[in-house]
N, C-alpha and C positions, 0 to 999 in steps of 0.2 A: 504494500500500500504506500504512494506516495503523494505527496501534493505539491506542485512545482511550484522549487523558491521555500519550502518548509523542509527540513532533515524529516529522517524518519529514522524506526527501529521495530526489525522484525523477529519473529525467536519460535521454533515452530514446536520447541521443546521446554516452555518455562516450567520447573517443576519445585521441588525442595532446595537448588543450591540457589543462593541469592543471586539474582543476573543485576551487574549495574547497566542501566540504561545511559546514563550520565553520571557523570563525578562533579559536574556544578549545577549552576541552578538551570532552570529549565521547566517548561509549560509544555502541557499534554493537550493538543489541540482537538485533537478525538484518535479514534481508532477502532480496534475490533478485538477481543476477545473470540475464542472458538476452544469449547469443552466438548471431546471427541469420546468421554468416559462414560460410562453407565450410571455416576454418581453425579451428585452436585459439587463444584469445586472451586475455590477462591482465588480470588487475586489479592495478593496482598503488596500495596504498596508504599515504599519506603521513603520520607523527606531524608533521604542517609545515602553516605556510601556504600557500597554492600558489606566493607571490611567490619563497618561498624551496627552491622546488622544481626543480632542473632537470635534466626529464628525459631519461634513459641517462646519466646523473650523478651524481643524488641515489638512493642507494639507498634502494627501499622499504620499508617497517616490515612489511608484510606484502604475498604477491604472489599472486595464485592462479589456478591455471591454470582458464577455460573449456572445457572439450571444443567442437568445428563443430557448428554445428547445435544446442546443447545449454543448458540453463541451470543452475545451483546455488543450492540456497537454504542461506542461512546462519543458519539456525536452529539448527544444530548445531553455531556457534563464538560462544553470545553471550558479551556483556559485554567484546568487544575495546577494552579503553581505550585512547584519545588525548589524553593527556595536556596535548599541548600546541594541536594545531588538527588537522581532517582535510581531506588532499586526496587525490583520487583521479584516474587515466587509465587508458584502454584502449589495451593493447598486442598488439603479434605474437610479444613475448618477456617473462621474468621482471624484466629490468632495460632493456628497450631502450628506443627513441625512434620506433617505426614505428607509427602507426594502427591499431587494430584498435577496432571503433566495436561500446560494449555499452549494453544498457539494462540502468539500477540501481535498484533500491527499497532503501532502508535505512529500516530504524523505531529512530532513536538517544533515548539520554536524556542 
């Protein structure tokens, strides 16, 4: 997913290791979420480095649930600022530490 004249970032495997998306600050303009699993699974993400992330520990700045089966586009939350860096994982809960494996497209600025 791109949008010309915005970066982007894709990851068709976000799962338990903390992915950084950015290491400074940075705005999530929209994107896509896709949960290919038979469960429901989260995204959980990080106003942090990933180094300084640890997860079922570090609570996340923003968390949101996937429906099985299901994807969300998040066109309808842009401009989510990170102030300081973003990192992201996919989870089987809101704050947990259990795997749950998403593909993400973000278009940030």
């Amino acid at each position: 997913m791109s949008l010309q004249g915005y970066p982007s970032f894709s990851n068709a495997s976000v799962s338990d290791t903390v992915v950084q998306v950015s290491g400074s600050p940075i705005i999530v303009m929209g994107g896509f979420v896709r949960n290919t699993t038979a469960a429901n699974a989260w995204i959980q993400m990080f106003n942090a480095q990933s180094a300084n992330v640890a997860l079922g520990t570090t609570t996340p700045t923003i968390a949101i649930v996937i429906f099985a089966n299901a994807a969300l586009g998040l066109s309808d939350l842009p401009g989510m600022v990170f102030d300081v860096a973003l990192s992201i994982a996919g989870t089987t809960t809101r704050t947990g530490n259990t795997a749950a494996i998403l593909e993400v497209d973000l278009i940030t600025a």
